[in-house]
One Martini backbone bead per residue (centre of mass of N, CA, C, O) as a GRO file, in nm:
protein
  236
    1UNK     BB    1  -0.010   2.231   1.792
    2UNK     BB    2  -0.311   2.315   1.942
    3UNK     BB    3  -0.634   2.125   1.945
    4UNK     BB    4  -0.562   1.913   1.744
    5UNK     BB    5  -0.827   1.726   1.526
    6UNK     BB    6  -0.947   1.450   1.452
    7UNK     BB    7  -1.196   1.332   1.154
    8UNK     BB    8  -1.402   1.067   1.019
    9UNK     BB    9  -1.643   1.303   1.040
   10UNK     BB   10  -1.714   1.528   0.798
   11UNK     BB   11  -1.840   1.853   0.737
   12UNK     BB   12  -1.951   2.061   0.502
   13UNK     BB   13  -1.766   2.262   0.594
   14UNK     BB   14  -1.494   2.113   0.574
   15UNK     BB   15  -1.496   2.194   0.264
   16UNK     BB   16  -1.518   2.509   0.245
   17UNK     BB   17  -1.233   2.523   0.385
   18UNK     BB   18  -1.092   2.322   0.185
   19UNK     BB   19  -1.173   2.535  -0.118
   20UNK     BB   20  -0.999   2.846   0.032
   21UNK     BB   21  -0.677   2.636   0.051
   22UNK     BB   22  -0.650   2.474  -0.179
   23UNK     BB   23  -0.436   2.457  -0.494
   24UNK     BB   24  -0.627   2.270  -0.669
   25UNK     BB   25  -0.947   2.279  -0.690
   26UNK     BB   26  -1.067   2.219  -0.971
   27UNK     BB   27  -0.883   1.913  -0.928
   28UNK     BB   28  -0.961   1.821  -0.601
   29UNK     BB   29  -1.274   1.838  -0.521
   30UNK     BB   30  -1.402   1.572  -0.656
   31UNK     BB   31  -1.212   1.381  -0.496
   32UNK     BB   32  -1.333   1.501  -0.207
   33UNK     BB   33  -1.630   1.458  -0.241
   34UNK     BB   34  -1.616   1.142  -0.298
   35UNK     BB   35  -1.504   1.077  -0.015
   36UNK     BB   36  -1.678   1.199   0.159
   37UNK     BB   37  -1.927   1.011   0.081
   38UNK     BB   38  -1.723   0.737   0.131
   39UNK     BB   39  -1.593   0.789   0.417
   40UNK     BB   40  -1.266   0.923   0.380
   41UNK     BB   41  -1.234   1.191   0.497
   42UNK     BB   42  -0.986   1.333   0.637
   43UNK     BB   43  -0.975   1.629   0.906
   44UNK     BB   44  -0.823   1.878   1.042
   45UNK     BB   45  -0.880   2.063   1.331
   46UNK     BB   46  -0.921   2.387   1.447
   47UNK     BB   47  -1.237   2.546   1.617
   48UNK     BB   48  -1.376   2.361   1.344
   49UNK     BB   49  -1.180   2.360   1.120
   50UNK     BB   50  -0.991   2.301   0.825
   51UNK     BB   51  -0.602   2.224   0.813
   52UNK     BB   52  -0.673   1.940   0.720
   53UNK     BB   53  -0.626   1.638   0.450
   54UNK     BB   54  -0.733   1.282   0.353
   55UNK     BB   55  -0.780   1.112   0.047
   56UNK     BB   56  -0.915   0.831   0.006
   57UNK     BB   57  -0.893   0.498  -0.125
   58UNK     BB   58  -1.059   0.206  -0.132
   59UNK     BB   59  -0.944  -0.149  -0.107
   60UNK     BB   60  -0.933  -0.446  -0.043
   61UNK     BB   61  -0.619  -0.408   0.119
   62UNK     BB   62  -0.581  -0.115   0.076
   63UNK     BB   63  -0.472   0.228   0.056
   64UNK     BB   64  -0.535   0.505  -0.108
   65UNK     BB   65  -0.341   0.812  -0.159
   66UNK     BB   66  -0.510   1.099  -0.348
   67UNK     BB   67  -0.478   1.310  -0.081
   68UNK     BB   68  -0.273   1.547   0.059
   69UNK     BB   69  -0.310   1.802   0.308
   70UNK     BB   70  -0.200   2.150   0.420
   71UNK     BB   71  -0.209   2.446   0.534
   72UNK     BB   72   0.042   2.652   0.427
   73UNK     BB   73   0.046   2.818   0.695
   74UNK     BB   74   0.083   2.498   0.843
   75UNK     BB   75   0.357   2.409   0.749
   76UNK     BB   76   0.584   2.233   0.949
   77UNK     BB   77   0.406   2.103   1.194
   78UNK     BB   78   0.304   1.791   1.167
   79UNK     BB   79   0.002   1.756   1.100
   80UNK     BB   80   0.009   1.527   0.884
   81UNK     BB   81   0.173   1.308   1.081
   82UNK     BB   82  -0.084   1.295   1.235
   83UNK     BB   83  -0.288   1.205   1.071
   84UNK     BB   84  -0.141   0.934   0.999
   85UNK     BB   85  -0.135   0.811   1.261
   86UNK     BB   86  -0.443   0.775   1.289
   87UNK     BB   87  -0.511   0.640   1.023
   88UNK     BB   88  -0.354   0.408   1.142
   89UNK     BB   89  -0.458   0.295   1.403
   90UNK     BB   90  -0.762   0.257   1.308
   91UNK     BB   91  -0.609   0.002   1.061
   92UNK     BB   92  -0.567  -0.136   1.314
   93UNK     BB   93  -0.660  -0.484   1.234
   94UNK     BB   94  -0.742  -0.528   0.997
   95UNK     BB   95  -0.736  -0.574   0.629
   96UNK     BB   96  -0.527  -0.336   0.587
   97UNK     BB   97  -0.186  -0.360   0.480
   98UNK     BB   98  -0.178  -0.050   0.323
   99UNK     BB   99  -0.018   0.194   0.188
  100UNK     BB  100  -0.055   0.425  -0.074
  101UNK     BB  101   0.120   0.639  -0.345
  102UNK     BB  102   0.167   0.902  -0.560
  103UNK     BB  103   0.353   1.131  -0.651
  104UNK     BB  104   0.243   1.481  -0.604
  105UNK     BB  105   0.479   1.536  -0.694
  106UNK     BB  106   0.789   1.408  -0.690
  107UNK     BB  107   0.912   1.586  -0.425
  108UNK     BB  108   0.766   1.417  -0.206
  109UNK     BB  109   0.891   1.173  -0.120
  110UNK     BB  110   1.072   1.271   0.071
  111UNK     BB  111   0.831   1.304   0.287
  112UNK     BB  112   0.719   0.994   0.260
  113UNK     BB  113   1.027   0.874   0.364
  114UNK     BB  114   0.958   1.022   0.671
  115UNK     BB  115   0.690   0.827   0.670
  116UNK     BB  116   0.780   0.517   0.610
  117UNK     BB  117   0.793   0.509   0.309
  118UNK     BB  118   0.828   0.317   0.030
  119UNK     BB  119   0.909   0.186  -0.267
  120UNK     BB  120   0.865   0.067  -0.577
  121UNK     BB  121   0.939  -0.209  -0.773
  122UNK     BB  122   1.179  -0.280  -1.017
  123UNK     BB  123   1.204  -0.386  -1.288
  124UNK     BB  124   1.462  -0.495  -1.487
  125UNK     BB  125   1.384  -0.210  -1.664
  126UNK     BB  126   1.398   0.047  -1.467
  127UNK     BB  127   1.045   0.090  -1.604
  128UNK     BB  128   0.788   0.041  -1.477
  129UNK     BB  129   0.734   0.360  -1.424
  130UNK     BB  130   0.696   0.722  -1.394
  131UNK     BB  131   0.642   0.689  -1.133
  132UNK     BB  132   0.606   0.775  -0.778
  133UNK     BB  133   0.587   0.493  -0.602
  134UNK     BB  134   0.403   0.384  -0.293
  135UNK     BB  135   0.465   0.231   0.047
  136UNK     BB  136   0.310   0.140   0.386
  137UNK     BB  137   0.299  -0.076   0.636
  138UNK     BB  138  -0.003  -0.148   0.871
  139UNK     BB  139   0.042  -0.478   0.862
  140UNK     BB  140   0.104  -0.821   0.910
  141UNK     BB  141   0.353  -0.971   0.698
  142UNK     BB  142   0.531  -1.104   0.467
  143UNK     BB  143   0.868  -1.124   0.476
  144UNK     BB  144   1.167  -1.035   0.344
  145UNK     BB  145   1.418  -1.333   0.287
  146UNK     BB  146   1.670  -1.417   0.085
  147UNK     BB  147   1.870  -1.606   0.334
  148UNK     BB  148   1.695  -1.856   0.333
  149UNK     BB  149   1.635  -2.175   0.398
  150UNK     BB  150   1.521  -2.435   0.222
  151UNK     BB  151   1.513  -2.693   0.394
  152UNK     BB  152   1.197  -2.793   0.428
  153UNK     BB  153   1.079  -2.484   0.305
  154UNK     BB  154   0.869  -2.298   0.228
  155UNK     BB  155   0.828  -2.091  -0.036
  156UNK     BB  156   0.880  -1.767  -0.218
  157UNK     BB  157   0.921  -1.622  -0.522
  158UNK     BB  158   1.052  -1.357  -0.743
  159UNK     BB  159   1.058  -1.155  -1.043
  160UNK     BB  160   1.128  -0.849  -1.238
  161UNK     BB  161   0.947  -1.061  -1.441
  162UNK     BB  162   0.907  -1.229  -1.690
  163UNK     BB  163   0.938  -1.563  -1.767
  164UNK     BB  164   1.073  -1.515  -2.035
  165UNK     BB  165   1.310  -1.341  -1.929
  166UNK     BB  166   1.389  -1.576  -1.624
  167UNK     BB  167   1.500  -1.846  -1.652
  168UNK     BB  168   1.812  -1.792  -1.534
  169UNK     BB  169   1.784  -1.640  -1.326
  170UNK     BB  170   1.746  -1.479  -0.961
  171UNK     BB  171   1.542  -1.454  -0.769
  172UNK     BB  172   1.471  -1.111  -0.603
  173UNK     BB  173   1.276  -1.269  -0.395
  174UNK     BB  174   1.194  -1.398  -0.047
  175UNK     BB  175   0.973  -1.607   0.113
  176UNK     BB  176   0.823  -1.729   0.400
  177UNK     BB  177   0.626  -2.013   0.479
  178UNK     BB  178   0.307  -1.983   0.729
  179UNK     BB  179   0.083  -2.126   0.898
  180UNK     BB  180  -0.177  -2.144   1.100
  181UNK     BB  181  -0.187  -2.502   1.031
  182UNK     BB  182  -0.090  -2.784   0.908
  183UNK     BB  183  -0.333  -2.789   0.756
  184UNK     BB  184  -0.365  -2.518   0.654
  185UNK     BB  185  -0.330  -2.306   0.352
  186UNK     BB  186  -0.338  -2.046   0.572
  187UNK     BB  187  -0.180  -1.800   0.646
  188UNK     BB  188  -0.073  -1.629   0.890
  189UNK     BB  189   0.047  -1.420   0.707
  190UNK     BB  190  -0.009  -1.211   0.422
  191UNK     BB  191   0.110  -1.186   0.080
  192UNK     BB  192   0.255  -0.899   0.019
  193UNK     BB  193   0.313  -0.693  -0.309
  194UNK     BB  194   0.427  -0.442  -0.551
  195UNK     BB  195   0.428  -0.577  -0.792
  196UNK     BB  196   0.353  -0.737  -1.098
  197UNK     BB  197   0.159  -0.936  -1.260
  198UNK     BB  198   0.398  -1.009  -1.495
  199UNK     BB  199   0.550  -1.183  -1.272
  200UNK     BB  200   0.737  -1.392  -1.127
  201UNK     BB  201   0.622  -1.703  -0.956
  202UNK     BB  202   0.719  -1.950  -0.646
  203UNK     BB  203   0.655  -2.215  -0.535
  204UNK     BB  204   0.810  -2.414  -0.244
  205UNK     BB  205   0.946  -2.755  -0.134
  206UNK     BB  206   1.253  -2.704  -0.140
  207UNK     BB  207   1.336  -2.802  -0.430
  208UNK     BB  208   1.004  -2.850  -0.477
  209UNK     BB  209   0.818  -2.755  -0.715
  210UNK     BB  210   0.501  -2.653  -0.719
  211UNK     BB  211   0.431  -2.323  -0.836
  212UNK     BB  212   0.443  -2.166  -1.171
  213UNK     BB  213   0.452  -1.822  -1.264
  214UNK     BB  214   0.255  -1.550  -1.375
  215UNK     BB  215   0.060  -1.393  -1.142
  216UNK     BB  216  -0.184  -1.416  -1.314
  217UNK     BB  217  -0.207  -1.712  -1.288
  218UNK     BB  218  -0.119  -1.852  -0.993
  219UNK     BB  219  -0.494  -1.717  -0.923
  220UNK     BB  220  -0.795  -1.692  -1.044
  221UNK     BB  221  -0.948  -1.602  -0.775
  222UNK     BB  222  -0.821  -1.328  -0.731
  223UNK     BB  223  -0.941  -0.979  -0.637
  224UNK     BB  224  -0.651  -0.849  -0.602
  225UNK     BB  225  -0.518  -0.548  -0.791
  226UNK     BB  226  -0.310  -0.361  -0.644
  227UNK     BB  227  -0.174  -0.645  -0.549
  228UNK     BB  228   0.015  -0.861  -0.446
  229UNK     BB  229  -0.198  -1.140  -0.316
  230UNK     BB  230  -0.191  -1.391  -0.026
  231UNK     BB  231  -0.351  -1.607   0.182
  232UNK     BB  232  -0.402  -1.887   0.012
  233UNK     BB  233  -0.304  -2.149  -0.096
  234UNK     BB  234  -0.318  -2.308  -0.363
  235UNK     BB  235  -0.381  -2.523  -0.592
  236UNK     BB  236  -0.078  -2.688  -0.766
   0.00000   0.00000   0.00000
């Protein structure tokens, strides 16, 4: 389609017109009006009128995908993938290194797949959650190498489970850690993991553990809710 704009401003007018063709306006306008009132509504217009709309909800380092939708009659032209596009633009070089969101329905993953989109990793009882939930990165983190030599390499480990539970297994995941420079403890990119906070995570210098717990126990000054997230590493 021609002439579609993207509005990180959108006006009240442009909620009564998602509000006379959106599936379930009953449950997703306070939804879509408390983000509009947060600045997070993101809105597509053709002659100022509003046929797509993204509701974010902003965490800390994280932007959640509330709701998003485009006008029935003009689905399947593209139009999401415009507004996700300039949505992450906007987002580039900031301190929000993901997108995140759950499937709703469940079959919507499969949309969401083809726009980048990953699932959260499943627990050792690939019981994780009911939910399909995913992330796309969209700022440089620290990026998972299992393949590492540990040979005097810093690196983190993460197991896909409690402490208690993972005694003798081999850690699910590793990343090669990287400083800013020999001083300093803060990362050159950090590390972002859509784990859970009760899974172990282990930090060493080559064969010599620094420091392992279950994530939450890790950094207790980390104010980071929606994800295992490290841009400084603690004191061992």
């Amino acid at each position: 389609m021609e002439n579609i704009k993207i509005s990180f401003k959108p006006t009240e007018k442009n909620l009564y017109e998602i509000k006379s063709w959106i599936d379930y306006p009953e449950s997703s306008m306070s939804t879509i009006y408390n983000c509009y009132k947060n600045s997070s509504l993101i809105v597509a217009t053709v002659d100022d009128i509003a046929i797509a709309y993204y509701a974010l909800n902003i965490k800390e380092v994280s932007v959640f995908i509330s709701l998003a939708e485009v006008k029935t009659n003009l689905r399947g032209n593209g139009i999401g993938k415009l507004v996700l596009n300039e949505i992450e633009k906007n987002l580039q070089h900031s301190k929000f290194k993901t997108l995140y969101l759950y499937c709703s329905p469940k079959e919507s993953q499969f949309y969401w797949k083809k726009q980048g989109f990953d699932y959260f990793p499943e627990n050792s009882k690939k019981n994780r959650t009911d939910k399909v939930e995913m992330f796309k990165l969209i700022n440089p983190v620290l990026q998972i190498d299992n393949g590492i030599s540990i040979e005097g390499e810093e690196y983190l480990e993460v197991w896909n489970d409690k402490s208690c539970y993972v005694e003798s297994q081999k850690p699910s995941w590793k990343w090669k850690i990287e400083y800013l420079n020999a001083e300093s403890s803060i990362l050159k990119v950090p590390f972002v993991f859509f784990g859970d906070r009760n899974w172990k995570i282990r930090w060493s210098r080559g064969s010599t553990i620094l420091k392992e717990s279950d994530y939450k126990y890790f950094d207790r000054r980390n104010e980071v809710s929606e994800c295992m997230y490290i841009e400084k590493m603690p004191n061992p």
